[in-house]
C-alpha positions in Angstrom: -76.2 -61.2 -66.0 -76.6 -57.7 -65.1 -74.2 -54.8 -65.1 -74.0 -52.5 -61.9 -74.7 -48.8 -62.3 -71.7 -47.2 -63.7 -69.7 -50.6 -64.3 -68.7 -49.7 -68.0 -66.7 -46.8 -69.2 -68.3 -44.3 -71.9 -66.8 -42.5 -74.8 -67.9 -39.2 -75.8 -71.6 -40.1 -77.2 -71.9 -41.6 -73.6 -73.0 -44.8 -74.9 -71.1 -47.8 -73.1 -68.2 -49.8 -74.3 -66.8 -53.1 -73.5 -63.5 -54.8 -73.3 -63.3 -58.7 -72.8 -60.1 -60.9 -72.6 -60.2 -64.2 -72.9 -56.9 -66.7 -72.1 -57.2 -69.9 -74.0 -54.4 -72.5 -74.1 -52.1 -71.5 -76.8 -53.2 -74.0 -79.8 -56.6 -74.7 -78.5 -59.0 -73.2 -80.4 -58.3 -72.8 -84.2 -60.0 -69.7 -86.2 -63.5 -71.3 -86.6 -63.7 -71.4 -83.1 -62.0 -68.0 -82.3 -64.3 -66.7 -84.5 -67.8 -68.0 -82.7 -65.9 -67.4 -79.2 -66.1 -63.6 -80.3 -69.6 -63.6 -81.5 -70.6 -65.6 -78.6 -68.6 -63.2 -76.1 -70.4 -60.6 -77.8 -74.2 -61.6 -78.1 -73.9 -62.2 -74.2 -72.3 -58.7 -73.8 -74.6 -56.8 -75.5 -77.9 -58.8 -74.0 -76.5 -57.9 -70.5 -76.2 -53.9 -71.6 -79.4 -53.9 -73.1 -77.8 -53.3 -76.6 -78.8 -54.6 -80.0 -76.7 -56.1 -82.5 -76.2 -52.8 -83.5 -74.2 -51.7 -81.7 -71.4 -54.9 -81.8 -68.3 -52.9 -82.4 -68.7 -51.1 -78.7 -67.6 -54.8 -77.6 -64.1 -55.9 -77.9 -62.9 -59.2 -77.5 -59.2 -60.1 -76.9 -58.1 -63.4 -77.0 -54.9 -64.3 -75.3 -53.2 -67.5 -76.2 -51.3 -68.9 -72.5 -48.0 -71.1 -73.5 -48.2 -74.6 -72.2 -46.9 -75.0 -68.9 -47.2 -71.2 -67.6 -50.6 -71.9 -66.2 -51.5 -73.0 -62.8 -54.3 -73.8 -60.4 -53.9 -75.7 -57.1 -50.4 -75.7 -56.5 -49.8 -76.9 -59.7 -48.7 -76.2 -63.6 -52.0 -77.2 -65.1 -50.8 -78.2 -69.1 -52.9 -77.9 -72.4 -52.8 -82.5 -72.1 -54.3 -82.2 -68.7 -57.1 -79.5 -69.6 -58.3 -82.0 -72.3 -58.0 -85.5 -70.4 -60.1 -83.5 -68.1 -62.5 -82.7 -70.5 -62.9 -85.7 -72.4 -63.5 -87.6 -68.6 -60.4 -88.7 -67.3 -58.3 -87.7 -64.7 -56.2 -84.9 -66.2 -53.3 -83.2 -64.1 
């Protein structure tokens, strides 16, 4: 992944910063998992600025937890159930 000239904002040492949201369904990932999303999320951020490890807290990562049943895709309320029938194979929504 590679980041367009002038696609993050700078701060006053003119060194970029990032913000990342994330919408999970609300239960789905409990704080072991949260936890590795945000390093993950990170790593990946600061490999496509060309940042070390470093420099971690310039990335931000916000993690928003969707209520079941106020999601949608196709046409259609896509529930927390559906998501992981779907994942484990089956035929979901």
């Amino acid at each position: 992944m590679e980041l367009p000239e002038g696609a993050q904002v700078t701060a006053e040492d003119g060194r970029p910063r990032f913000l990342v949201e994330v919408t999970v369904p609300q239960g789905a990932l409990p704080e072991r998992r949260k936890s590795g999303l945000v390093a993950d999320v990170t790593k990946v951020v600061l490999a496509a600025a060309g940042l070390g490890e470093s420099e971690a807290l310039r990335v931000w990562v916000l993690i928003g937890e969707q209520a079941d049943g106020t999601w949608g895709a196709g046409g259609s309320v896509i529930r927390y159930a559906d998501l992981k029938a779907l994942a484990a194979g089956g035929s979901g929504a």
